[in-house]
ROFIPA-747359 format. One record per atom (N, C-alpha, C, CB): residue number from 1; residue in three letters; atom name; z, x, y. Coordinates in steps of 0.001 Angstrom, whole numbers. Last residue first. Glycine has a CB too. Layout:
% residues N
[r NUM, ALA, CA, [Z, X, Y]]
...
***
This chain:
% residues 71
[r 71, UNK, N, [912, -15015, 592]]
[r 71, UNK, CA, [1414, -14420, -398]]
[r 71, UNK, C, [1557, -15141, -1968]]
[r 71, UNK, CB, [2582, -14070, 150]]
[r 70, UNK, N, [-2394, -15461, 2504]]
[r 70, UNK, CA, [-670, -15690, 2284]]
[r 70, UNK, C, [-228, -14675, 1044]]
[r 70, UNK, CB, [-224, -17557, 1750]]
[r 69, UNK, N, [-5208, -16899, 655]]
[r 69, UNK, CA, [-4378, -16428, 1995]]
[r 69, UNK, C, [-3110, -16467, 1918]]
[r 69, UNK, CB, [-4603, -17166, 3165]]
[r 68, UNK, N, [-7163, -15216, -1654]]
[r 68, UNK, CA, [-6252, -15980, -1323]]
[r 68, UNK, C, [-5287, -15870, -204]]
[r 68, UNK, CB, [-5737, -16066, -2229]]
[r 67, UNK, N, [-8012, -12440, -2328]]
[r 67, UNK, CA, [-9212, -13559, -1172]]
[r 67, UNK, C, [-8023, -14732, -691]]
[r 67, UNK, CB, [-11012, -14697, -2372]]
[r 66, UNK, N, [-7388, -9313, -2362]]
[r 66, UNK, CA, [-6573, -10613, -2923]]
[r 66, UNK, C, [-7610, -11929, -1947]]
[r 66, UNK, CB, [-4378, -10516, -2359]]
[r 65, UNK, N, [-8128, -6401, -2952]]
[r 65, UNK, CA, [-8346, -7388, -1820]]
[r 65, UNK, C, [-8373, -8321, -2871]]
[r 65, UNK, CB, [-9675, -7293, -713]]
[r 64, UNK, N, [-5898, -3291, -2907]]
[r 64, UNK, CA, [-6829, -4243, -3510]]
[r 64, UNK, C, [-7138, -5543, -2586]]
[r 64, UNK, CB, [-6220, -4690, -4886]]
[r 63, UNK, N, [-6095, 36, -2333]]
[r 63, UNK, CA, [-5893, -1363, -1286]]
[r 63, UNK, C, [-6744, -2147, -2522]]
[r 63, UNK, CB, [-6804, -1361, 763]]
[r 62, UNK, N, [-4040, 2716, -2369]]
[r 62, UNK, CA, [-4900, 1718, -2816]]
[r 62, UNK, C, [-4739, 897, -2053]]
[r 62, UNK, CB, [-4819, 1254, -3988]]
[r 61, UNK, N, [-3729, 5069, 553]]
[r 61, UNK, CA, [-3030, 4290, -369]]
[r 61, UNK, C, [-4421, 3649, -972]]
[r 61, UNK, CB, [-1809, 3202, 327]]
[r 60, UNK, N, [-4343, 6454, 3397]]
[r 60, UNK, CA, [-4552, 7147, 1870]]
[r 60, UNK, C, [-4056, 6330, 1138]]
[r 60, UNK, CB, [-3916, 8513, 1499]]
[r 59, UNK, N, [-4145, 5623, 6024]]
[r 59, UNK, CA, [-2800, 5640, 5421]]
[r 59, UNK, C, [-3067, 6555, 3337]]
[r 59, UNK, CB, [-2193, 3430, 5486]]
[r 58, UNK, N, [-6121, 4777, 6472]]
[r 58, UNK, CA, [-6078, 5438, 6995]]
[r 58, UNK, C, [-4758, 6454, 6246]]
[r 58, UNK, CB, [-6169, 4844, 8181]]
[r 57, UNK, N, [-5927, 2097, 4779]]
[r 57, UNK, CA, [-6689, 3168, 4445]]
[r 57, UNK, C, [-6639, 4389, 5005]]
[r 57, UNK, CB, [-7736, 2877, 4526]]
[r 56, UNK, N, [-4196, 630, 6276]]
[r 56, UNK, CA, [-3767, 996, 4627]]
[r 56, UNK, C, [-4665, 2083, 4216]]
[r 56, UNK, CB, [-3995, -348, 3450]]
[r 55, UNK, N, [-5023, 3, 8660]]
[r 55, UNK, CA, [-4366, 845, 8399]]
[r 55, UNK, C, [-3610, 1825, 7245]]
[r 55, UNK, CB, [-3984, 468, 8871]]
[r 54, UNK, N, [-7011, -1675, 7754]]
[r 54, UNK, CA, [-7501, 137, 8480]]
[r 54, UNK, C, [-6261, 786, 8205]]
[r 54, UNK, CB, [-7885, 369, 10537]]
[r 53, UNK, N, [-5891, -3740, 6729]]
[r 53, UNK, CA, [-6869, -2856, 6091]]
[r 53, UNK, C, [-6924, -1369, 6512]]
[r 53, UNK, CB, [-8163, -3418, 6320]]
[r 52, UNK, N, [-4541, -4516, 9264]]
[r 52, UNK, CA, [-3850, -4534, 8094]]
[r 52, UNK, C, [-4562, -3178, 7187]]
[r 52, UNK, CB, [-4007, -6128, 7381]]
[r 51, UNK, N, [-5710, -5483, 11487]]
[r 51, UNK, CA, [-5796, -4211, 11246]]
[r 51, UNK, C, [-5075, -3710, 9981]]
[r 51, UNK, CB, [-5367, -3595, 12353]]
[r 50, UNK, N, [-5973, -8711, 10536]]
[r 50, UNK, CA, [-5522, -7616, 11652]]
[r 50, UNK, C, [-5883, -6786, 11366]]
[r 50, UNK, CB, [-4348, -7283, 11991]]
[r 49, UNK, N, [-6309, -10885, 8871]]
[r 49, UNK, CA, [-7241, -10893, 9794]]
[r 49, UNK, C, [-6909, -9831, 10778]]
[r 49, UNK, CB, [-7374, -12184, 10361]]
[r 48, UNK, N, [-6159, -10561, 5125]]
[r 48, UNK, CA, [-5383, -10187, 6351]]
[r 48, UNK, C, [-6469, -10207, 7634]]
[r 48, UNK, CB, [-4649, -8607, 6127]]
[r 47, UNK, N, [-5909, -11606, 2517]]
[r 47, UNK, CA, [-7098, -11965, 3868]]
[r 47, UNK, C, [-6570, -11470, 4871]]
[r 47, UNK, CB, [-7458, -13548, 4326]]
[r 46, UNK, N, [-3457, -9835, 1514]]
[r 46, UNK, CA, [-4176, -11274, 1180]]
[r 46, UNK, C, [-4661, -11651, 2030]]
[r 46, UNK, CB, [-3538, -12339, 780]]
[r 45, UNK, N, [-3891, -6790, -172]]
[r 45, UNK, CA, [-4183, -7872, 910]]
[r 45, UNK, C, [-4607, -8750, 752]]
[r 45, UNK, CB, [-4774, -7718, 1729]]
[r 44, UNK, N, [-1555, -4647, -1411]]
[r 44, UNK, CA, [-2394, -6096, -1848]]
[r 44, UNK, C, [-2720, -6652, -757]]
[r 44, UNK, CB, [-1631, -7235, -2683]]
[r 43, UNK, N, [-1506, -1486, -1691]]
[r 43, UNK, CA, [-1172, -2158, -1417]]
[r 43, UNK, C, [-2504, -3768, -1193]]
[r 43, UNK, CB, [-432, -1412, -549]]
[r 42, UNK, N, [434, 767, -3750]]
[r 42, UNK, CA, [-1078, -464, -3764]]
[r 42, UNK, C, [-795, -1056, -2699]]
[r 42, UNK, CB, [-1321, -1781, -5071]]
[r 41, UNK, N, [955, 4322, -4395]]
[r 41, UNK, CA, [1055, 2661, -3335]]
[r 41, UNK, C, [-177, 1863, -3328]]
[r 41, UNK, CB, [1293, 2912, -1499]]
[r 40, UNK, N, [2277, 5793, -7282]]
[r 40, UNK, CA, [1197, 5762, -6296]]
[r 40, UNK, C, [1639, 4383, -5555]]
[r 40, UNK, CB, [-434, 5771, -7013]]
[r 39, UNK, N, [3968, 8919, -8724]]
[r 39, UNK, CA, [3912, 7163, -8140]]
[r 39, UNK, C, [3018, 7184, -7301]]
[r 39, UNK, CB, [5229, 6430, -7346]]
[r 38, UNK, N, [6239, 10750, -10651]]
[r 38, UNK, CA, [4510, 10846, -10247]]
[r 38, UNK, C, [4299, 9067, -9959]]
[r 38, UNK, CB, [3208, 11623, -11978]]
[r 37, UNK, N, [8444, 11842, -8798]]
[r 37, UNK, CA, [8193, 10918, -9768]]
[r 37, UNK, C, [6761, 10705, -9451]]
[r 37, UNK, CB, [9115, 9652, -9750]]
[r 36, UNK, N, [10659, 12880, -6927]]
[r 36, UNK, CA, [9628, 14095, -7672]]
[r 36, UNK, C, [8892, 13108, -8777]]
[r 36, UNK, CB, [10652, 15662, -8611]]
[r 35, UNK, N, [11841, 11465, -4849]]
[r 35, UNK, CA, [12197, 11250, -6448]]
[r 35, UNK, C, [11784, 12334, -7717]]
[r 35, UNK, CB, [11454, 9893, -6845]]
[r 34, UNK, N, [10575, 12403, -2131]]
[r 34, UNK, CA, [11976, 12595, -2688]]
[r 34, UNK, C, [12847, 12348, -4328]]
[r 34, UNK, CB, [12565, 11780, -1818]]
[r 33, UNK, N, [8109, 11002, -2423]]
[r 33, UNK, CA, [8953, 12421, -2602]]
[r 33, UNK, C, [9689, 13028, -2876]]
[r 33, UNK, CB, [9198, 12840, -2246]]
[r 32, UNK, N, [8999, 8592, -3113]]
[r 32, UNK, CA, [7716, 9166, -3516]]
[r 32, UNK, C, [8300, 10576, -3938]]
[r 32, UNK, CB, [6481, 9181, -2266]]
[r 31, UNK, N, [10062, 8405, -359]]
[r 31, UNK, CA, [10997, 7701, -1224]]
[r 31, UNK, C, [10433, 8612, -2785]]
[r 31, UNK, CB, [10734, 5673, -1137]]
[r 30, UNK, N, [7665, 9073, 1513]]
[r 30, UNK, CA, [9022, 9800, 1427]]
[r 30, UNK, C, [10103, 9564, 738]]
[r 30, UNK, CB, [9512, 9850, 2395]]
[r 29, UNK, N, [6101, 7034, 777]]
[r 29, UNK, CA, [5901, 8062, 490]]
[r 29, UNK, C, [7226, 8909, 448]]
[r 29, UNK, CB, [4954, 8415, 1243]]
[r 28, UNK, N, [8115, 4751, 2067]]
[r 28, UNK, CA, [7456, 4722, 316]]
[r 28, UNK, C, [7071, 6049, 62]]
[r 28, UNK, CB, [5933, 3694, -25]]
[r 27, UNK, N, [7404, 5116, 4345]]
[r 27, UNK, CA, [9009, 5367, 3624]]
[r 27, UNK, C, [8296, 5289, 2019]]
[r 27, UNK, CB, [10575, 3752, 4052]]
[r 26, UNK, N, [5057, 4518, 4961]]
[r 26, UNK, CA, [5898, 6209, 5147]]
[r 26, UNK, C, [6726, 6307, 4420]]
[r 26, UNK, CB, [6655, 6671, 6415]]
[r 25, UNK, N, [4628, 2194, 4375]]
[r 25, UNK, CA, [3810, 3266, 3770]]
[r 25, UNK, C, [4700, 4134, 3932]]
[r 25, UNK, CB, [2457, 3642, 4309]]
[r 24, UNK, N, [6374, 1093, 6629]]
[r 24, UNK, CA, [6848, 881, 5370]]
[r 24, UNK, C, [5795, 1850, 4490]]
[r 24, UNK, CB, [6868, -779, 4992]]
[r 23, UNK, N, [4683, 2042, 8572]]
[r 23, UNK, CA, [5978, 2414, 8708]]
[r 23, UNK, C, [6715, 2026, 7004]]
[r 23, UNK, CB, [6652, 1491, 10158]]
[r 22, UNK, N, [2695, 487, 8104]]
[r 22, UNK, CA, [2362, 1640, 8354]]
[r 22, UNK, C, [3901, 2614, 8048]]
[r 22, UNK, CB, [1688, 1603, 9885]]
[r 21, UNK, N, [3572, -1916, 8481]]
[r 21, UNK, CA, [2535, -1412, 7407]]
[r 21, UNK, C, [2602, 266, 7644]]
[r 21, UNK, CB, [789, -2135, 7702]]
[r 20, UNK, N, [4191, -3310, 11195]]
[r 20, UNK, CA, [5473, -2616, 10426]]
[r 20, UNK, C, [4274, -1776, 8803]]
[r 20, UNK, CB, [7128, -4425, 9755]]
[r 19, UNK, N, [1939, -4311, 12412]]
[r 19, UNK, CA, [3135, -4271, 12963]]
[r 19, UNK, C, [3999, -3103, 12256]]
[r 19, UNK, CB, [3739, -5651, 12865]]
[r 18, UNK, N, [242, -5514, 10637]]
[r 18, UNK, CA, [-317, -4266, 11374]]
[r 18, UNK, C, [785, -3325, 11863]]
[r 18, UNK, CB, [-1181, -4699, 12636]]
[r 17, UNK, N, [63, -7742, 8362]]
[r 17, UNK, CA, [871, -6840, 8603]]
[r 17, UNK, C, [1004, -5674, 9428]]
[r 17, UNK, CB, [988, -6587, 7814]]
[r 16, UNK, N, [-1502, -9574, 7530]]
[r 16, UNK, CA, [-1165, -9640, 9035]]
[r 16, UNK, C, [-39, -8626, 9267]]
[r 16, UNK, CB, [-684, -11167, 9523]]
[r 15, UNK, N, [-71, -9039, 4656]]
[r 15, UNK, CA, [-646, -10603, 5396]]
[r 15, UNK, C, [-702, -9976, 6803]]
[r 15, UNK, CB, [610, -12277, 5317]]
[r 14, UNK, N, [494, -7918, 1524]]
[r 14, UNK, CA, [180, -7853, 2955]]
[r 14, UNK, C, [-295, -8792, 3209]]
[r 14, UNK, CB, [-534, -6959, 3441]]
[r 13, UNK, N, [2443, -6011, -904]]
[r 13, UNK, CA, [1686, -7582, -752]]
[r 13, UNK, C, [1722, -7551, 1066]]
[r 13, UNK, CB, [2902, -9297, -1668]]
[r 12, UNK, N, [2863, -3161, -1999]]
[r 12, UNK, CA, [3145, -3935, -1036]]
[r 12, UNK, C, [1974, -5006, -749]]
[r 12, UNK, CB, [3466, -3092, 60]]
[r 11, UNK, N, [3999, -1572, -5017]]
[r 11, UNK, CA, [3352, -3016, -4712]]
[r 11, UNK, C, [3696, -3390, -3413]]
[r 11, UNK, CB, [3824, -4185, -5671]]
[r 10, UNK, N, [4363, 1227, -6190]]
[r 10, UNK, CA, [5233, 600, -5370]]
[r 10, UNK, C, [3755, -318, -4798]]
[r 10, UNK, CB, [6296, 1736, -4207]]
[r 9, UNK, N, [4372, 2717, -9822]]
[r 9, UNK, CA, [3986, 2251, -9069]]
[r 9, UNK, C, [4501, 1038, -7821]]
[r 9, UNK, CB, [3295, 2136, -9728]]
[r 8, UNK, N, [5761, 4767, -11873]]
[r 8, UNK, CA, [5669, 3539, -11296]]
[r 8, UNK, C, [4670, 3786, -9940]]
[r 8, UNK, CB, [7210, 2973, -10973]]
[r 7, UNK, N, [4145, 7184, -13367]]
[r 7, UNK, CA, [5503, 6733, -13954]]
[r 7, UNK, C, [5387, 5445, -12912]]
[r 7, UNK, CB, [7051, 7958, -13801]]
[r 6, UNK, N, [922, 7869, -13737]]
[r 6, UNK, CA, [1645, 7613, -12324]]
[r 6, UNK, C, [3047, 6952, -13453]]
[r 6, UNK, CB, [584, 6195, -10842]]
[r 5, UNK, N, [-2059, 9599, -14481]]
[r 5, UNK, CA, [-843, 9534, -14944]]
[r 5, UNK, C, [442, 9081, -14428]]
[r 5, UNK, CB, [-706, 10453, -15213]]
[r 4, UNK, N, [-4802, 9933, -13309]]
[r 4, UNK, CA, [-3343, 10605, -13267]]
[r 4, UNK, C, [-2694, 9874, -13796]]
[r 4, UNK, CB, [-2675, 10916, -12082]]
[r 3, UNK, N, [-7314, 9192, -13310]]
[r 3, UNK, CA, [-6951, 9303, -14780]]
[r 3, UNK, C, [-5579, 9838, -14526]]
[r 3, UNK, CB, [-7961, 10305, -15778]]
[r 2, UNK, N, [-9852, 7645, -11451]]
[r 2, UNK, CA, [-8491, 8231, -11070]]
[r 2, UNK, C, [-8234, 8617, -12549]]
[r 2, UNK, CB, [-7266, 7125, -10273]]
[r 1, UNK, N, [-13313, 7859, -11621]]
[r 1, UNK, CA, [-12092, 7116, -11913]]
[r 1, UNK, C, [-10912, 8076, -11934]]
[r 1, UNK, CB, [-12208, 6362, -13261]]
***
């Protein structure tokens, strides 16, 4: 189990997001960075049928899995 210590946390809710996910991860990290603020990225999938997943993982972030479709 993780035990760091994170001041906020940045919530991206996903659907079919393959398109732009990846690109919004970045900026979050580099937002991350740039604050020096101990923060981590969830990001929420709601059944996503794309590459949504791979890419959140590939990406090093949390991924929780939401079963409900949509937002």
């Amino acid at each position: 189990m993780n035990t760091t210590k994170y001041k906020i946390s940045i919530l991206i809710p996903v659907y079919n997001e393959e398109e732009t996910l990846a690109h919004c991860i970045q900026e979050a990290k580099e937002a991350i960075f740039q604050s020096k603020l101990k923060a981590n990225i969830i990001v929420i999938n709601n059944n996503s049928q794309d590459k949504s997943v791979e890419i959140a993982n590939s990406k090093k972030v949390n991924v929780i899995h939401n079963k409900n479709k949509g937002y």
